[in-house]
N, C-alpha and C positions, 0 to 999 in steps of 0.2 A: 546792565546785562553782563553776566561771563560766558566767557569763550572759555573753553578748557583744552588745555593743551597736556593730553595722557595719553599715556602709553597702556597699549592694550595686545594681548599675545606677541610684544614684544616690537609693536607698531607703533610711530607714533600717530596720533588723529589728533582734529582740531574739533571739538564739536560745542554748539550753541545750541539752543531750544527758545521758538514762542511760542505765542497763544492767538491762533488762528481769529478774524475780525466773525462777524454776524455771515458774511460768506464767504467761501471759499476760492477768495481772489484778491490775489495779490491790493488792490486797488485799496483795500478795503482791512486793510490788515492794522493793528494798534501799532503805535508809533515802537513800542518797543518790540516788538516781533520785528520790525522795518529795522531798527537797532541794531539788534541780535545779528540778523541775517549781514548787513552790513560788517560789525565785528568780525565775522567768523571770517567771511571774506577778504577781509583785510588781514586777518593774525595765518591762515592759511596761506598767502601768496610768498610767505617768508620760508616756505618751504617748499622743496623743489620737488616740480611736477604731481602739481595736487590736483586731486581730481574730487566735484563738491557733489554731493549727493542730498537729496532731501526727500525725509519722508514725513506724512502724516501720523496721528498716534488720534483713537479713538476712546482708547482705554485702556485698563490696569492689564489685563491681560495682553495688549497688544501693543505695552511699554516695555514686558519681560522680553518677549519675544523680539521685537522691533532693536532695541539698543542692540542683544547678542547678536543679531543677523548684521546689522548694519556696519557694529565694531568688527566682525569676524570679516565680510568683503571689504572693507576698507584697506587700501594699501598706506602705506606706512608715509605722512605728510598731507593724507587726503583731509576732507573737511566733510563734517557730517551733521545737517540741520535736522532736529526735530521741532515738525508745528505740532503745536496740540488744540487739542478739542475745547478742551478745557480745563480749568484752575487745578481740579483734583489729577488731572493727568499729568499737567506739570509737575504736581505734588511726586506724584508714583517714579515718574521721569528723572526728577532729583534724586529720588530715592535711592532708585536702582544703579544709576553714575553713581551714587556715595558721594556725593557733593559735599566736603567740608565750607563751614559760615566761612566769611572771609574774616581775616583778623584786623582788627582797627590797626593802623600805622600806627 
């Protein structure tokens, strides 16, 4: 899982993304959504006075929206979780961040 650590309208943000379990509680979540949230957690405390927000994403139209809102109230060190619904959402999700592959060491 990545954490991303970008600059956005001149802010820095930490933001992570999973993939929400069969329901909608924490209890119940894939180990790597549990991952994610954790990371971001951890890469966010190295920045002072962060404040972590999380939102749900249901779908492609409610990833365009969802990132610009979420990046625009973020103050600058803050941490920003998106769960998603589902695989294609993460898809949409990556998309819209401009997620570069990572490159092999």
């Amino acid at each position: 899982m990545q954490v991303l650590d970008t600059t956005f309208k001149g802010k820095r943000v930490f933001v992570a993304w999973g993939l929400r379990g069969l329901e909608l509680t924490r209890e119940v979540e894939p180990e790597d959504t549990v991952a994610a949230r954790d990371a971001l957690r951890r890469a966010s405390r190295q920045a002072d006075g962060p404040r972590s927000s999380e939102i749900f994403i249901a779908s492609q139209s409610g990833v365009a929206i969802s990132v610009y809102r979420m990046l625009t109230e973020a103050r600058s060190g803050d941490a920003v979780f998106f769960l998603c619904d589902s695989p294609p959402v993460v898809e949409w999700l990556v998309t819209s961040l401009e997620v570069q592959p990572e490159s092999p060491a």
